[in-house]
C-alpha positions as CSV (number, residue, x, y, z in Angstrom):
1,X,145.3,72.6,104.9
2,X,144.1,69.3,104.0
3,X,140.5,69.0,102.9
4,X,138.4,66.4,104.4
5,X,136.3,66.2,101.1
6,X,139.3,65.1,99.2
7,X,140.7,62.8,101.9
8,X,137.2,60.8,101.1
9,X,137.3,61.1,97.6
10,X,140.7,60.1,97.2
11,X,140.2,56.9,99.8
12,X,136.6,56.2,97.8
13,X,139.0,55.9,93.8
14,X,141.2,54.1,96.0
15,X,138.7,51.6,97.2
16,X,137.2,51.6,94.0
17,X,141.0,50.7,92.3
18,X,141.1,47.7,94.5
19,X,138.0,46.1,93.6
20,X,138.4,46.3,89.7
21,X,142.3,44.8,90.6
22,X,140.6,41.9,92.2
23,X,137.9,41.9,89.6
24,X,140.5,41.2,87.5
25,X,142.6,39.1,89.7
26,X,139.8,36.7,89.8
27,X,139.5,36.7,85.9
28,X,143.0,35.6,85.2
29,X,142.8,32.8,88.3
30,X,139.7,31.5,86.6
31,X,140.9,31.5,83.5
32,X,144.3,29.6,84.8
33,X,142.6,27.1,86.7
34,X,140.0,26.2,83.7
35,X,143.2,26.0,81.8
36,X,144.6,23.3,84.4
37,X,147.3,25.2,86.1
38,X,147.3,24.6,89.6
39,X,146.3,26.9,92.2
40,X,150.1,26.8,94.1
41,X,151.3,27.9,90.3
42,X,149.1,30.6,90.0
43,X,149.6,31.9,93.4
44,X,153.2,31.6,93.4
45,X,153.6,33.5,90.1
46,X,151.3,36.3,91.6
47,X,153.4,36.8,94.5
48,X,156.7,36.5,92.6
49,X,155.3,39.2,89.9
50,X,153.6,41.1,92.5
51,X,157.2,41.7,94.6
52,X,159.4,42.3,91.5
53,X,157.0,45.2,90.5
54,X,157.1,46.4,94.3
55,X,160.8,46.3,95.2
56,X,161.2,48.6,91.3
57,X,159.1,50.8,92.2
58,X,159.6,51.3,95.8
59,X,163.1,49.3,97.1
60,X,163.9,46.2,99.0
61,X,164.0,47.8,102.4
62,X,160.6,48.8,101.8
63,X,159.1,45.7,100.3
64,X,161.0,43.6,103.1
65,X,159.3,45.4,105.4
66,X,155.6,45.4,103.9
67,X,156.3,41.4,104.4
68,X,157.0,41.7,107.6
69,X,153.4,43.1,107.9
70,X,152.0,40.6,105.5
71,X,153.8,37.8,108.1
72,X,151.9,39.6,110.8
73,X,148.6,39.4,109.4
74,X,149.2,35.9,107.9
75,X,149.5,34.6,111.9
76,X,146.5,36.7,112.7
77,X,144.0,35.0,110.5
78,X,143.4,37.2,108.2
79,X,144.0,35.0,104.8
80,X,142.3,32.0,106.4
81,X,139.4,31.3,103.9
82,X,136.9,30.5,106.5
83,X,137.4,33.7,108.7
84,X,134.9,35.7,110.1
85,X,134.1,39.2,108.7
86,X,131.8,40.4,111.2
């Protein structure tokens, strides 16, 4: 049986993880940009390193398809920088 207590826990470490990754995310673009590499750079590098570390750990068929998703969201609006949160 799973225990509710544990779902939370595990979903609040998990929450938690994210927001020291992109605590540290936010570091390294700083630092790039102060160092005068462009934004496109930076942001193409992260996606290229990001997907190389996700199709060895989990596969292309998989990774291929958690694109798919990103697509999806991309024509939704959820990158667009001047979205609304509420």
């Amino acid at each position: 049986m799973i225990d509710p207590q544990n779902v939370e826990l595990d979903a609040m470490i998990e929450a938690e993880k994210k927001q020291v990754a992109f605590e540290y995310h936010s570091e390294a673009w700083a630092d790039g940009i102060s160092d005068g590499i462009e934004a496109e750079i930076l942001a193409e590098t992260a996606i290229s390193t990001a997907l190389t570390e996700l199709v060895r750990l989990h596969g292309e068929d998989t990774v291929i398809a958690m694109v798919d998703g990103l697509r999806e969201r991309i024509q939704h609006g959820e990158f667009r920088p001047d979205r609304n949160l509420h």
